[in-house]
Structure formats: structure tokens, C-alpha cells
C-alpha positions as CSV (number, residue, x, y, z in Angstrom):
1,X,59.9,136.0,242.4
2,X,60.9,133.5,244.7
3,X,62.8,131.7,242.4
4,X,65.2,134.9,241.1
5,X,65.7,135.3,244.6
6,X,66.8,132.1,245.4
7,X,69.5,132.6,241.8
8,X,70.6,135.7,243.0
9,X,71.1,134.5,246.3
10,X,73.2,131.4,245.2
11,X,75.2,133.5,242.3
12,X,76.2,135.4,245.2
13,X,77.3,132.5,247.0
14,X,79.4,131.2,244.5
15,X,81.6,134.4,244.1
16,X,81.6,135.4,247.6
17,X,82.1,132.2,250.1
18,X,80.1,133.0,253.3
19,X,82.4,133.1,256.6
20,X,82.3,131.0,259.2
21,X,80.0,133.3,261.4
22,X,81.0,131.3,264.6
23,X,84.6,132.6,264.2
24,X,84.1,135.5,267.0
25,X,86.2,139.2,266.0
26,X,89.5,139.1,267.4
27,X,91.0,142.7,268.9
28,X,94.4,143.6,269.9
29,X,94.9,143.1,273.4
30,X,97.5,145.8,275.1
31,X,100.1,143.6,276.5
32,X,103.7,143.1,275.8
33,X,104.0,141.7,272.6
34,X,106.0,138.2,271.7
35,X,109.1,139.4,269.2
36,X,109.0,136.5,267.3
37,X,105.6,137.1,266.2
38,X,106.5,140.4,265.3
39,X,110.0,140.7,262.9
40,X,110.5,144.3,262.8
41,X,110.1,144.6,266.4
42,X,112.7,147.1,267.7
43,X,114.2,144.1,269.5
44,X,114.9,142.3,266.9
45,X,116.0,145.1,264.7
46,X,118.6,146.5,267.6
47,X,119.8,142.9,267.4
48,X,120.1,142.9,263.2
49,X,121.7,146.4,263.6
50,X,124.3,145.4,265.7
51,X,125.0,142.5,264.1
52,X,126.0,144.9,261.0
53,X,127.8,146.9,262.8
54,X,130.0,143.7,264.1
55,X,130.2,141.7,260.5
56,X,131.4,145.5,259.5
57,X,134.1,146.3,261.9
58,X,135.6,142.5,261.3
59,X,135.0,142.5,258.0
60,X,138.0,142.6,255.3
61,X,140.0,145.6,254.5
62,X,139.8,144.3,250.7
63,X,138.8,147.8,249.3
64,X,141.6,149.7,249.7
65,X,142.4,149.8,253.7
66,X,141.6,151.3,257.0
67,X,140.1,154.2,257.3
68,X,142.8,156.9,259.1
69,X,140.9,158.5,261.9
70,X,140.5,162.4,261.3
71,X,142.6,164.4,262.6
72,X,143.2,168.5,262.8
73,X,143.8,170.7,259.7
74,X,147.8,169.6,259.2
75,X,146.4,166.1,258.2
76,X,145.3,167.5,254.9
77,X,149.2,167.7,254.2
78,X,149.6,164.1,254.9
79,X,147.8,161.0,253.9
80,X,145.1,161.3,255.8
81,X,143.2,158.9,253.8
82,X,143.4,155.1,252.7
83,X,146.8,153.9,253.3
84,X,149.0,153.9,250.6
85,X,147.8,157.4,249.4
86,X,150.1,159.7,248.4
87,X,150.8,163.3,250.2
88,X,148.8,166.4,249.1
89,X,151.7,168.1,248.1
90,X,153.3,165.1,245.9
91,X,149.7,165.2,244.3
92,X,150.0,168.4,243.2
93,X,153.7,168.2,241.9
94,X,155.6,170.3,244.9
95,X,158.6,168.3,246.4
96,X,160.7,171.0,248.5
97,X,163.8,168.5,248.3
98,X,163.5,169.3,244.5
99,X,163.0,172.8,244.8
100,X,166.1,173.0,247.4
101,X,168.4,171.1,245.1
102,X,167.8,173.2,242.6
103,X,167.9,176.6,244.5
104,X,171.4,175.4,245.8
105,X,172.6,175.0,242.0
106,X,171.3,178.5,241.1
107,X,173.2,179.9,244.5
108,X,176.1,177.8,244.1
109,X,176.8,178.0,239.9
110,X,180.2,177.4,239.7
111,X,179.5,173.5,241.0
112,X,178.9,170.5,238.4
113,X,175.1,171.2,236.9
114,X,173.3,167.5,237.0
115,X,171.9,167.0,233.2
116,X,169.0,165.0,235.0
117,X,168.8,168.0,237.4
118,X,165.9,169.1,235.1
119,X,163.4,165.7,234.5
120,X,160.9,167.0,237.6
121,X,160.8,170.1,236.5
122,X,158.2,172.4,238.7
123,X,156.8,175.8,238.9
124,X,156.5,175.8,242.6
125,X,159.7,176.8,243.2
126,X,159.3,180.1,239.9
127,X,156.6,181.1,241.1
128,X,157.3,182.0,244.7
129,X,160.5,183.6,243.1
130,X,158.5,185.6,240.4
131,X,155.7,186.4,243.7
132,X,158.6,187.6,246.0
133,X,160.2,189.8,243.3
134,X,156.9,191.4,242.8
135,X,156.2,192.3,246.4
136,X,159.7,193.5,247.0
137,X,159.3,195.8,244.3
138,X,155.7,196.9,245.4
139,X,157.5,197.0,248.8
140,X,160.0,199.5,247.2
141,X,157.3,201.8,245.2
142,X,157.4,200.0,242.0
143,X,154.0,197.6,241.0
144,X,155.4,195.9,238.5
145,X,153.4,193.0,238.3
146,X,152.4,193.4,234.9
147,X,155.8,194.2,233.8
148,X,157.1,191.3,235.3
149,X,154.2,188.7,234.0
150,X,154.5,190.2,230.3
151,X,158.5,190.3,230.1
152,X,158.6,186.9,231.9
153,X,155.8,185.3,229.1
154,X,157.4,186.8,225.8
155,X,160.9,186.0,227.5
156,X,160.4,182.3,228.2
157,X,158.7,181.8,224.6
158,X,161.8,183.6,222.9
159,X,164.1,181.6,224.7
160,X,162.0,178.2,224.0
161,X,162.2,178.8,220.6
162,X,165.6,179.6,220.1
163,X,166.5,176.5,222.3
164,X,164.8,174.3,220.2
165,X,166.1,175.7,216.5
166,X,169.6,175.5,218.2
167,X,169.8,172.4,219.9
168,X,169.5,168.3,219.0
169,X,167.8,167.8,221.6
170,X,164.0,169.5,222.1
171,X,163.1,171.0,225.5
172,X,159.3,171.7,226.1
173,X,158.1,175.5,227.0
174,X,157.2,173.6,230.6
175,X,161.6,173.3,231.4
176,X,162.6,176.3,230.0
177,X,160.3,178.5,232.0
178,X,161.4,176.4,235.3
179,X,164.8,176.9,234.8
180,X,164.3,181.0,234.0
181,X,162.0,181.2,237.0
182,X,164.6,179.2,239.5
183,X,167.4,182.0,238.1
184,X,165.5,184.8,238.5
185,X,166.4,184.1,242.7
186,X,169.4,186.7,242.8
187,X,167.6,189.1,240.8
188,X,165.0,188.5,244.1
189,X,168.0,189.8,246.2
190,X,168.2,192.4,244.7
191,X,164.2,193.6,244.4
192,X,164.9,193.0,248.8
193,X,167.8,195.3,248.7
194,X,166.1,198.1,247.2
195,X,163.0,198.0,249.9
196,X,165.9,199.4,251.9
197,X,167.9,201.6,249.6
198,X,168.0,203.6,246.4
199,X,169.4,201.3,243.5
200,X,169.9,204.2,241.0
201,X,173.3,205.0,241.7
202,X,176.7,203.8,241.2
203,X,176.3,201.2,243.9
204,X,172.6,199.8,242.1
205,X,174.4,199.7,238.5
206,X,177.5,197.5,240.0
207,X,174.6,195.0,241.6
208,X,172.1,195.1,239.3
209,X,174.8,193.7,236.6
210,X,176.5,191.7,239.0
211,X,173.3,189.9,239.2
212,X,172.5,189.9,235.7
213,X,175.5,188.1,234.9
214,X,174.8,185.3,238.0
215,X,171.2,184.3,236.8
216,X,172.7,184.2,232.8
217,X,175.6,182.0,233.9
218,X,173.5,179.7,236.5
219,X,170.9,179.7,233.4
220,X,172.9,179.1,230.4
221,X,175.0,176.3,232.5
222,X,171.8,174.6,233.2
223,X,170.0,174.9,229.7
224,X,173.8,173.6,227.9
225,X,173.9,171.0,230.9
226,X,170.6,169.3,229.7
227,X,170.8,170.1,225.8
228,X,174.2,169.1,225.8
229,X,175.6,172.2,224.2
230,X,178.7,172.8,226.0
231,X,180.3,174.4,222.9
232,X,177.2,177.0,222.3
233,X,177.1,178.5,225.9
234,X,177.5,182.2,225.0
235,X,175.3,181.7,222.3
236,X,172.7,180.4,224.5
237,X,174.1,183.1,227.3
238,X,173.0,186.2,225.1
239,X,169.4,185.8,225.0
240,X,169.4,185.2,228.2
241,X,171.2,187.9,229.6
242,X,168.8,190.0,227.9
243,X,165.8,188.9,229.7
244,X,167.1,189.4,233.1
245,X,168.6,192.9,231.9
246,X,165.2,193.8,231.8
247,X,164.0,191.9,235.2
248,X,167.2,194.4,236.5
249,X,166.0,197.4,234.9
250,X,162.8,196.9,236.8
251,X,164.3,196.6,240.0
252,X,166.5,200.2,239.9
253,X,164.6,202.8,237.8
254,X,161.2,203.3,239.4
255,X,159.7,204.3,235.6
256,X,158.3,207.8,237.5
């Protein structure tokens, strides 16, 4: 017995190492604590923090630039960001020198038509026209809007492919509906006339084709400017006419 005590007792010896029992317990003492011995002390980590905060607001500009500070809503229209970013509006293709270049040609069409007048094409400018001519008429007691989004779709796909089997020179679908939309802007004049007055009378006949024959010429001028196809104007004019015949027949008879 005394002898598979004293195994026991020294197999327990060799895997667990008796302490030194004069080694007294050591309790934490309330006291102010040293921050060295302690490295996530909120001394120390103040001190890291700001730090940070100093290596960041000297550090390089190597990824892209300083940061704008925000401003109100119009910054949005702006750059607003890193520096060298573009504007929101040349992002998303509208440039309102373009668009008033071009509305000045469609107003002014007996001037000299650019043939580069059409390589930033845009439907900024066709759609407000095609939006105002729909609330004018809406304005006058005829919604339209379908009328107008259906004869301006088949319209601009006619005259694309007729372009195109007539010309050298191919246009894309995305030209040809710019420049119908930017000559559709007298035909807007008169859609605002007849808010104020009945067009189905002599006087709406003599403007209606007035107008019809101001958006075929500023069209067809533009279209033989950029095809070259000075010699197949009225050829080109025809179609064209057309379409806005029936943008002018929206315009006077209120389909009742």
C-alpha cells in the first residue's frame, strides 16, 4: 500500500510540477495604473488614434485627390467629387452649348449647316421638344401623347432606312432621330399657339404648313449637310415633309 502511494504520488509529480508554495497570491490593488504596463490603455490608444489621424491628414493625395468638402444640393451639378471628375451633366451626354448651337440652326435655316454639326448628337435637346409639344397640345384639349410617341418611332425608322439605301455614307438610327426631334421646334410653336386659339381655320392651315415646310427644309438641309447629298435634297425633303404633316395635323384638328 505504501509503496502505490508513494508511485502515484511521484507519477503525479512528474506531470504536474509542484509550485513554489512560498510565492504568496497577488491581488489587483485599486490604484492608478502605469500605461506602459498596460498597451491598450485608453492613453495610449488616444495617443495611437491621433497619430492616425495626423499620418492621414499629411499623407499623399496619390489615390485620386482631395476630397471636395460637401456642399448644398447644386454641387451634384458640379464636380463635387475627386478633382478632375467630370460634371453630372457631361456624364450623362447633356451639353446645353450643343443643344443651343443646334436649336439656332433649326431657327436660323437659311445659314451654312456645319457637316460636323451632327458628331455629338443628343436626345436632350428631342426630347424636351417632343415633351413640350405634348403638353401644349394637352394644354389645348388634345392628349396626344401616344400619337406623337408612335408617329415619331415609325417616322424616325422610315426615314433611317431610306437615308441609308440612298446615301454613301451610313447614318445610325441614334442621328437621324436627333436631327427630327431638334426640327420638330417650330412645330412646338405652333402646339403654344393653339393653347390660345383655334387652329382649324384659314389662319391654322396657312401656319400649320408654314411650319411644315420650316422643319422639312431645316431637316433635309441638315441630313444632305452630313450625308453629302446636296444633289438629292428634295428627294430626301419628301419623306420628311410627311412626317411633320402629320405632327401638324395633330396640332389643328382635335380628332373629336
Amino acid at each position: 500500500m505504501w509503496q502505490d502511494n508513494s508511485y502515484s504520488s511521484s507519477t503525479q509529480n512528474s506531470y504536474y510540477p509542484q509550485q513554489n508554495q512560498a510565492t504568496p497570491l497577488q491581488f489587483y490593488s485599486p490604484g492608478v495604473a502605469d500605461p506602459n504596463l498596460y498597451p491598450g490603455a485608453r492613453p495610449s490608444l488616444d495617443g495611437n488614434m491621433g497619430g492616425a489621424q495626423g499620418n492621414m491628414a499629411q499623407g499623399d493625395t496619390s489615390f485620386g485627390g482631395n476630397i471636395q468638402p460637401a456642399g448644398g444640393w447644386w454641387t451634384a451639378f458640379g464636380t463635387g467629387g475627386f478633382e478632375g471628375e467630370p460634371p453630372l451633366l457631361e456624364e450623362l451626354g447633356i451639353n446645353f452649348s450643343h443643344i443651343r448651337a443646334k436649336t439656332l440652326t433649326v431657327l436660323n435655316p437659311i445659314s451654312q449647316v456645319d457637316e460636323h454639326i451632327m458628331d455629338d448628337a443628343d436626345l436632350a435637346g428631342p426630347i424636351i421638344f417632343v415633351f413640350c409639344f405634348g403638353i401644349f397640345l394637352l394644354f389645348s384639349g388634345k392628349p396626344n401623347f401616344g400619337y406623337i410617341y408612335g408617329v415619331g418611332f415609325f417616322g424616325s425608322i422610315s426615314i433611317y432606312t431610306l437615308l441609308n439605301l440612298m446615301a454613301e455614307k451610313a447614318i445610325d438610327a441614334y442621328r437621324v432621330t436627333s436631327v427630327l426631334g431638334y426640327c420638330l421646334l417650330p412645330m412646338v410653336g405652333v402646339g403654344g399657339i393653339s393653347v390660345a386659339m383655334t387652329l382649324d381655320g384659314l389662319f391654322g392651315y396657312v401656319l400649320s404648313l408654314v411650319s411644315i415646310i420650316w422643319c422639312t427644309y431645316s431637316a433635309s438641309g441638315i441630313f444632305v449637310a452630313v450625308l453629302r447629298m446636296s444633289d438629292q435634297r428634295l428627294l430626301v425633303a419628301y419623306p420628311v415633309g410627311l412626317l411633320y404633316g402629320c405632327f401638324a395635323l395633330m396640332s389643328v384638328f382635335s380628332g373629336k
